[in-house]
Each structure stands twice: as C-alpha cells, then as structure tokens.
C-alpha positions in Angstrom: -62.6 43.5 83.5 -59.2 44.9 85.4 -56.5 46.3 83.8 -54.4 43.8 84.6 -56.9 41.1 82.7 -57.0 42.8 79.8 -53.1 43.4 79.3 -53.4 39.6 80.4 -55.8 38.5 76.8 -53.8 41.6 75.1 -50.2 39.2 75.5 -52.7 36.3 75.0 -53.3 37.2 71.4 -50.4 38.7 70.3 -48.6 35.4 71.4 -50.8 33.4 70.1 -50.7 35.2 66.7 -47.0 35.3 66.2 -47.4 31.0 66.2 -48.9 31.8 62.7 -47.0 35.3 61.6 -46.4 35.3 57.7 -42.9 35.4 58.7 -42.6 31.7 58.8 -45.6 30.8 56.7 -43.8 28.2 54.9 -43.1 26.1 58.0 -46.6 26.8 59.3 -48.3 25.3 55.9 -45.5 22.2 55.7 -46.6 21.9 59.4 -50.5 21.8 58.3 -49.7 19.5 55.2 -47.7 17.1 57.6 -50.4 16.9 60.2 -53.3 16.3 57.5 -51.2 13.5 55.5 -53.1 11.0 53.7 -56.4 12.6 54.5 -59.3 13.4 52.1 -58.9 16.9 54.0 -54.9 17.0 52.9 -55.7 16.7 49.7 -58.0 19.3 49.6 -55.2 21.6 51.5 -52.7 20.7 48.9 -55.4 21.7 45.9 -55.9 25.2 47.7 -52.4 25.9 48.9 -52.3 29.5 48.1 -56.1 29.9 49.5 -55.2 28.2 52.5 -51.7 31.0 53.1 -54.3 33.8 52.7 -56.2 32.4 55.5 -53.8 32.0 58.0 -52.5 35.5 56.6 -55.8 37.1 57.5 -56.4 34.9 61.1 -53.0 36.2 62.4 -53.6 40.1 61.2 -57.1 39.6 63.3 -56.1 37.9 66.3 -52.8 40.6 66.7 -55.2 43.5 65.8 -57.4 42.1 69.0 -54.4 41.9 70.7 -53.7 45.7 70.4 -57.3 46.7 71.5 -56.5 44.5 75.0 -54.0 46.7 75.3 -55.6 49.7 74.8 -58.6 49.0 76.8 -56.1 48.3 79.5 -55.0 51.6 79.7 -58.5 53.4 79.3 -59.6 51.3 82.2 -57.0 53.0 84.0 -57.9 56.6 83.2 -57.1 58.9 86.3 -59.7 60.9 87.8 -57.3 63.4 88.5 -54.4 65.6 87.1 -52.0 64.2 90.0 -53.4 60.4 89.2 -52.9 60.7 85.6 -49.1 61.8 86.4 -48.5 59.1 88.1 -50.2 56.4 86.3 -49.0 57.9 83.4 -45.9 56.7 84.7 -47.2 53.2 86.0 -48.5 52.5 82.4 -45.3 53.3 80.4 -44.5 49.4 80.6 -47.6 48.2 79.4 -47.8 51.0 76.2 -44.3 50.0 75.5 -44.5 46.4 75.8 -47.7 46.2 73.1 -45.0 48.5 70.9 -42.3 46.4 71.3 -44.6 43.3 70.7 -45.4 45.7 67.1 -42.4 46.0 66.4 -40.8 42.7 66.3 -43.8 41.3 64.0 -42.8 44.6 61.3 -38.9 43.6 62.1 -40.1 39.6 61.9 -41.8 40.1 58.5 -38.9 42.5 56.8 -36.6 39.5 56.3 -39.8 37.4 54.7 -40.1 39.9 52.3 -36.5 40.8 51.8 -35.7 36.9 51.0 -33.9 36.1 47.7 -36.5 34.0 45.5 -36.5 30.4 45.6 -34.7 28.4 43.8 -34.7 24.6 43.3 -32.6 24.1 41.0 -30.1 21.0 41.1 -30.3 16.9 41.7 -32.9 16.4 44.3 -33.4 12.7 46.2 -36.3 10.9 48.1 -39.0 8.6 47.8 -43.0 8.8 48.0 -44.1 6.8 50.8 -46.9 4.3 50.3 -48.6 2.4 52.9 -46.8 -0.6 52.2 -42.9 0.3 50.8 -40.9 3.2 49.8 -40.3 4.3 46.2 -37.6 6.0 45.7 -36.9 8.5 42.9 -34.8 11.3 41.5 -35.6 15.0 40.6 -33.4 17.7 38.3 -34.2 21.1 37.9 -32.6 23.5 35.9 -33.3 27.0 35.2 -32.9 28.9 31.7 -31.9 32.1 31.4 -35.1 33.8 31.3 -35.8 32.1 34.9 -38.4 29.2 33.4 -37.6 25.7 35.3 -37.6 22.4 33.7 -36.3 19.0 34.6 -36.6 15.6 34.9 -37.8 12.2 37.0 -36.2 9.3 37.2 -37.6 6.5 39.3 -34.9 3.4 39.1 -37.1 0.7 40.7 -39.4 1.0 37.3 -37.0 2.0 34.9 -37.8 4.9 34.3 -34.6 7.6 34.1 -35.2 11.3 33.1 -38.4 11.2 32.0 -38.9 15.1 31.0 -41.3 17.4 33.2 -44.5 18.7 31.5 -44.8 21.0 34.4 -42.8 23.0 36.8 -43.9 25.7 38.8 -42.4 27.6 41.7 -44.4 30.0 44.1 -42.5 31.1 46.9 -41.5 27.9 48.7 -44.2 26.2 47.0 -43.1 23.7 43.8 -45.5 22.0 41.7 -44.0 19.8 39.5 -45.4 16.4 37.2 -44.5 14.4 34.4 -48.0 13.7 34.2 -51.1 15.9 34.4 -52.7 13.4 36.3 -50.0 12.5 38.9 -48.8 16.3 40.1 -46.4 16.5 42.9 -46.9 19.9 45.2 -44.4 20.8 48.0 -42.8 22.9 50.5 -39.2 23.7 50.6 -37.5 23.7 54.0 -36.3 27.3 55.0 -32.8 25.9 54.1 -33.7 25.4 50.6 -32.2 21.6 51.5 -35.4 19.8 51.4 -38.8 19.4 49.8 -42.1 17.7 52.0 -45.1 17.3 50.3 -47.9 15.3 48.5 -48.0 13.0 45.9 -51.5 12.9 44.2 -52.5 9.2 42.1 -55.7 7.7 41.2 -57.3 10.0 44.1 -54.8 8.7 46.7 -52.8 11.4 48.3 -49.2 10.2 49.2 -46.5 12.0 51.1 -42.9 12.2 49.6 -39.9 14.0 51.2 -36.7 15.0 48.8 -33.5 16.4 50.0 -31.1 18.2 47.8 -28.0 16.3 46.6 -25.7 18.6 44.5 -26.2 20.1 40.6 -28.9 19.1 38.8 -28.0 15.5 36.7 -29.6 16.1 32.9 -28.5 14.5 30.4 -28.1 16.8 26.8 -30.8 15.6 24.2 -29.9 12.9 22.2 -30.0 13.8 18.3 -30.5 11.4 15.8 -29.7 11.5 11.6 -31.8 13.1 9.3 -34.6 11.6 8.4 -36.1 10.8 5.3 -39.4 13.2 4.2 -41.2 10.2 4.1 -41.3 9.9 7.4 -40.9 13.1 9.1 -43.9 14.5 10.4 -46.7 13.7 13.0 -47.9 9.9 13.3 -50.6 8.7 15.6 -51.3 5.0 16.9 -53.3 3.2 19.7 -51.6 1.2 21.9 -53.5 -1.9 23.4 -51.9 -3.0 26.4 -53.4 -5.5 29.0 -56.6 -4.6 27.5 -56.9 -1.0 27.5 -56.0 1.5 25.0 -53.1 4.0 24.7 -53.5 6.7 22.2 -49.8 8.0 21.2 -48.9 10.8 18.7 -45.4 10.4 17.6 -43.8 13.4 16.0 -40.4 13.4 14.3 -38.5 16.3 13.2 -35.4 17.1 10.9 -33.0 20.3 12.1 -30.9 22.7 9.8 -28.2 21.3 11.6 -28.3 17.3 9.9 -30.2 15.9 12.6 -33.4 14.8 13.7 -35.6 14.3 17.0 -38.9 13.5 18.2 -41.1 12.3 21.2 -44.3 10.3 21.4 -46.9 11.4 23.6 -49.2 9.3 25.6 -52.2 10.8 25.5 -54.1 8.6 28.0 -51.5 8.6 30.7 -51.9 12.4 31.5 -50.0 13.6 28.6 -46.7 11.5 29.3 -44.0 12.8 27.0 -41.2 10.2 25.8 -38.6 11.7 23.7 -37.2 9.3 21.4 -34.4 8.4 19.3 -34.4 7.1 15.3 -32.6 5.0 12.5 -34.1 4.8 9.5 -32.2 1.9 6.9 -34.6 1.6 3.8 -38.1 0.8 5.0 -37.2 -0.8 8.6 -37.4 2.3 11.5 -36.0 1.6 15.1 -37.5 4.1 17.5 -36.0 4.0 21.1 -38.0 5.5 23.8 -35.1 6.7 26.2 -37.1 7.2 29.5 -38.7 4.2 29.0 -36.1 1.6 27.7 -38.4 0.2 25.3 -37.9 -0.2 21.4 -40.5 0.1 18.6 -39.1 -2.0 14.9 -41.5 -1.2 12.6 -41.8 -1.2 8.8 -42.9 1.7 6.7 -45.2 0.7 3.9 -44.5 1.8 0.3 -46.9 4.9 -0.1 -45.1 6.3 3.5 -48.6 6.2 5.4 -48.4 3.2 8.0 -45.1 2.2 10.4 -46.3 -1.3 11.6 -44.5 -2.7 14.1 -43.7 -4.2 17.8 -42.7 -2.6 20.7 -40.7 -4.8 22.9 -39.8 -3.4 26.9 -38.1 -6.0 28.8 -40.1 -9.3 28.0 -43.5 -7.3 27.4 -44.1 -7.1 23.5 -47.3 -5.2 22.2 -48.0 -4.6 17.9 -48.9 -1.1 17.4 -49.4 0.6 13.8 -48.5 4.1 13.3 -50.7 6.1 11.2 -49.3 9.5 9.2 -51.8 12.0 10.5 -49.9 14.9 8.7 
C-alpha cells in the first residue's frame, strides 16, 4: 500500500465517520426512525432508543480511530532512509500530519457545542397528527414543567372527544420524549434541533404508527376543576366493572374532600392501560352526578342507604352502559 492510498482510506474513514458524529445524533436517530417507519424493525428501534445512540456512538469512535491509523501508516510508509530524505520529507508530510489534526480537531470543536447545549425542554402547546394507513388523526399535546423540573401534561384528540386527558407518563432524555396517557399506547420521539418539532412513533395494539407535532405557542391546561365537599358517606375509594360491547372495564373511582371546602377525584380504567379521568361531583341527598371531563360522559347514580353501592348509568353521547360502584374502602 502507497502513501498516498493510505492517506486516501485515512480521509475515507474520518469522512465517513463524521456522517454519524455524536454531534448531531439526534438527527441521525430521527433519520433511522424515519427510514424504518412502520416496520417490525422500527419498533424495535424505538423500544431500544438509547441502546441504539450507544451504538452509533461506539461505530463512529471506531471508524475515526481507523481513520487516524491510515494516517499514521501513511507517514511510516514514508520513513526516509536518510538524514537529508527525512528533512525533506519531513517537509512534504507536514500537510498530511496537519490535515488528520485538523480533521481531530473539528470533531473535539464539533462535539463541544453537543455537550454545552442548554437541556431540552418541551414545554408548551404542541400540534400534529399520527398517521394511519388510511387518514390522519389529529391531536393536541401540553407540557408544562413544575418547579422542581418534573413534566406533566395533557392530550386532547378532538375527532374523538377527547380534550386534556392527563398524562400518566412524561419523560424527557435529551431530545428524546416519551410521553402516554396510557401504558399501553406510549408515544416516543425526537425533537428537531430547533426544539420546533417532534417525529416519532406511535405504538397501538402492536402496530407502530408515525406522528409528527410542531410546536404552537404556551402550553393550553386548563386549572383542575374543584367540586363541593362531599358527604363522608361517599368519600373514599369505589370500584366497578364496566361492561361495554361485551368486554369488561374494571374502574376504581376515588373521591376526596380538601381542607379548603372542596372535593375531587378521578376514575381509573384499569383495563385500558391505566387511563386516568379526573372527574367532577354533586351530591343532592342520595342522587350523585359524576362528570368525567376528558371524556364528556356523565355517570347518575343513586347511593343506597347503608353508603356501600352507587348504582347507576353512564350516558356519552347516545351510548348508555349501567355500572354499580362498589365502596372498597
């Protein structure tokens, strides 16, 4: 091999490793995610995201480390067999030492910025839609931090209904953000290196569906909605199963009272991956109205004398379904 071959592979690698540098690893693995969409082998990207960014880490330290030894066989294969040679070749192979140190360089320069970067942060009103193979659905996401830099928000998706249904999970590493409202439906992606949009994957019933969001101003959530106090017959936790179309729904309802007059509480859907629906309540004698807010739906139940059952009907749109609610404690 000739000097000039090996500087030759030498520029070869280096190159060909800065396509993958950890500089801009967040474009390479929306890049990746974009190419595999809808694949059984994007889906299994998207479950190992952070395995995947160590990967690529480790190819492009390898293939610029081979890069480097090009270089440096390419001047040993240059070695003068003379003091007089050696001057002047010295002189010949300046360019080639100082291009491979340049090339070093700018990779330590590239990657000072990367690390320098402010953390993410998605916070606001974010819109888009999850792309299935035969329409768009469009919906809404709100993130807001608190002040100890925890995220929580909301999804609202207007076609069904649904508006600000509460996260049960956010989670932000580096330009990566998981975020669901169900632990079986998680959304995972990739914020542009403008912090102005979101690409990523949308995983349902073992379908993997792509979704893009772009960011539309300050996060849109509205303040909890309190209700009266309650009587002590019914605060507490209540638990019921749901039959709709067939299948059953197991919810546990808890309602609370506040030093402050008021009340909340939320029912939790046990079988649709822990969907949370907070709720509002009016209690006049025995009859109860329960609203669930994300949902639009209304439960009127009765509670019996002893203060152990709330039978009832819950009515969304023109869909009605009896449930009893059982006092578990």
């Amino acid at each position: 091999m000739t000097p000039s071959q090996a500087e030759s592979r030498g520029l070869f690698w280096v190159l060909g490793a800065f396509v993958i540098c950890p500089c801009h690893l967040p474009l390479t693995l929306w890049a990746i995610a974009a190419l595999l969409s809808g694949t059984a082998a994007g889906a299994l990207f998207h479950a190992h995201v952070y395995m995947a960014g160590a990967a690529i880490s480790g190819i492009w330290l390898a293939a610029t480390w081979r890069g480097v030894r090009y270089f440096r066989a390419a001047s040993r294969l240059c070695e003068p067999a003379t003091l007089h040679k050696s001057r002047t070749l010295k002189e010949a192979l300046m360019p080639r030492n100082g291009r491979a140190l340049i090339i070093a360089v700018s990779f330590v320069a590239a990657s000072a910025p990367a690390r320098a970067q402010q953390p993410v942060d998605p916070a606001g009103h974010w819109q888009g839609a999850v792309q299935t193979p035969s329409m768009q659905v469009p919906f809404d996401l709100d993130l807001v931090k608190d002040a100890a830099g925890r995220f929580s928000g909301t999804l609202s998706v207007p076609a069904q209904k649904i508006k600000g249904l509460p996260l049960t999970k956010v989670a932000v590493d580096g330009a990566t953000l998981n975020f669901q409202a169900r632990s079986d439906q998680p959304f995972t992606g990739v914020l542009s290196e403008d912090r102005q949009s979101i690409t990523g994957e949308f995983l349902i019933s073992g379908n993997s569906l792509p979704f893009t969001l772009a960011r539309n101003g300050a996060a849109q959530i509205e303040a909890p909605r309190k209700s009266a106090a309650l009587s002590k017959q019914l605060e507490g936790t209540w638990t019921a199963t749901l039959i709709v179309e067939g299948t059953p729904h197991q919810l546990v309802m808890t309602l609370v009272n506040h030093p402050d007059g008021s009340a909340s509480g939320r029912i939790i859907n046990e079988g649709e991956g822990g969907l949370e629906l907070p709720i509002a309540i009016a209690e006049q004698g025995s009859i109860v109205t329960i609203e669930t807010l994300p949902l639009a739906s209304t439960l009127t139940a009765t509670l019996n004398a002893d203060g152990t059952e709330l039978d009832g009907t819950i009515a969304q749109g023109l869909a009605t379904a009896r449930v009893t609610f059982r006092r578990s404690r």
